[in-house]
N, C-alpha and C positions, 0 to 999 in steps of 0.2 A: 504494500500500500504506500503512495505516495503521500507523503507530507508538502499542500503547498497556502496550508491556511494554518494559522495558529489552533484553531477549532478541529484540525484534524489529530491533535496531540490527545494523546487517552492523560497525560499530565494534566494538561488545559482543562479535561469534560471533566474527571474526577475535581477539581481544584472548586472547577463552578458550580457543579451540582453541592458539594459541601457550602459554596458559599449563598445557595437559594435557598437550600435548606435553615442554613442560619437564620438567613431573612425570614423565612417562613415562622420559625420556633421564638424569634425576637418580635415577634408581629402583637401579640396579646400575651395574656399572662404577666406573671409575676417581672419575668424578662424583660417586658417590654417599658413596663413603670421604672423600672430601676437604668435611667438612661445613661448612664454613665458607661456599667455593664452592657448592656445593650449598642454601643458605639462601639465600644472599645472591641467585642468577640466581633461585629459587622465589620468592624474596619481590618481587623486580621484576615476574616475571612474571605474579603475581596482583592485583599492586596495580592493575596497568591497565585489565581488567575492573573490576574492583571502583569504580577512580576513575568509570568509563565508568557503569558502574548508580547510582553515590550522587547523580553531578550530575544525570542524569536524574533524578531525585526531588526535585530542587533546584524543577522545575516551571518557572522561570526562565530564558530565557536566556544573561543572564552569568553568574550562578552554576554554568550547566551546562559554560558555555565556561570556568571558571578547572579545573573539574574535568575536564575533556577536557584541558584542559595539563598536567597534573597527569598524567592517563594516556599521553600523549603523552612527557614524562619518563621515566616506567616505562619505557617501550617502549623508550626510548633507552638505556637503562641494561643492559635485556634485551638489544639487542645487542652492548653492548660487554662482556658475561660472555660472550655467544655467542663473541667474539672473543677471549676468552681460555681458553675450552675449549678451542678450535681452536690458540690457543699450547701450552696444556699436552697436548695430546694427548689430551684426553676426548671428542671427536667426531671423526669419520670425516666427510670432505668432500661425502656428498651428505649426510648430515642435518646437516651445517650448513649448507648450501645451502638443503634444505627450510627448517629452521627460522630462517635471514635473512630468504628470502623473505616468510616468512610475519610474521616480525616488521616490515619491510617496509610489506608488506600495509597490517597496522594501525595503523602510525603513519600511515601516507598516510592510510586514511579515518578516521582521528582527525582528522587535519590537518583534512581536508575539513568534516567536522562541524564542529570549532571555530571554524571559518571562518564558518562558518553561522550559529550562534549568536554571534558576537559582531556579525553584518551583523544579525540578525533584534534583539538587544538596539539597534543603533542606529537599526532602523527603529521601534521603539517607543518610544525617546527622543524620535524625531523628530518623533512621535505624539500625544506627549505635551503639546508646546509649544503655547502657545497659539497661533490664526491669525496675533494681533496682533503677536506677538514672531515671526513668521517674517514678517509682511510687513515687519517693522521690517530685519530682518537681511538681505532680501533687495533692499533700496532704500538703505540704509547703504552709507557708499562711504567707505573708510580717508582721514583726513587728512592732506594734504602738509604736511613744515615746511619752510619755505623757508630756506636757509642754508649 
């Protein structure tokens, strides 16, 4: 499958669907009064899609990879609000389940991705070098000091 839209990344669909669901669970209830909470779990939640679509656009792949950490943060941050809705009593234990898992989810294939792109930036580094400076480094052999 080709990747030529940010919305084709399963990082990107997991990242957003956690973060409608957010909006959905932050909409009424206890969650929703308490606005401070309620900004602050929305604003994690959305930032990680959004970090996920800006680095794609980056076209690059360490600039993709700093911004997949970036969303990868979010994500973290989104569950430790999860985990404190569940202290104060704003969620019921299967939709914090659902929505762990699902935060879960996308930190894992963020993980994955950034993984990716920082191996794919070092293979193009490595790309980049001239023949003569890799056969040089490749017959180079650290010197001993004797003492």
């Amino acid at each position: 499958m080709s990747v030529r839209d940010f919305r084709d990344l399963v990082a990107w669909q997991l990242a957003d669907a956690l973060k409608l669901e957010v909006l959905a669970f932050t909409s009424d209830g206890p969650a929703a009064r308490d606005y401070r909470f309620r900004d602050d779990i929305r604003a994690s939640a959305a930032s990680a899609p959004t970090n996920i679509a800006e680095g794609f656009g980056r076209f690059r792949p360490l600039p993709f990879a700093q911004f997949l950490e970036y969303a990868t943060a979010s994500l973290q941050e989104t569950r430790v609000h999860l985990l404190d809705a569940k202290d104060r009593k704003y969620i019921d234990a299967r939709l914090f389940s659902r929505l762990w898992n699902l935060a879960k989810s996308a930190e894992r294939t963020t993980t994955h991705l950034l993984l990716s792109k920082r191996r794919q930036a070092a293979d193009e580094r490595n790309q980049r070098r001239s023949p003569r400076t890799q056969r040089r480094e490749r017959h180079s052999r650290p010197t001993r000091r004797s003492g």
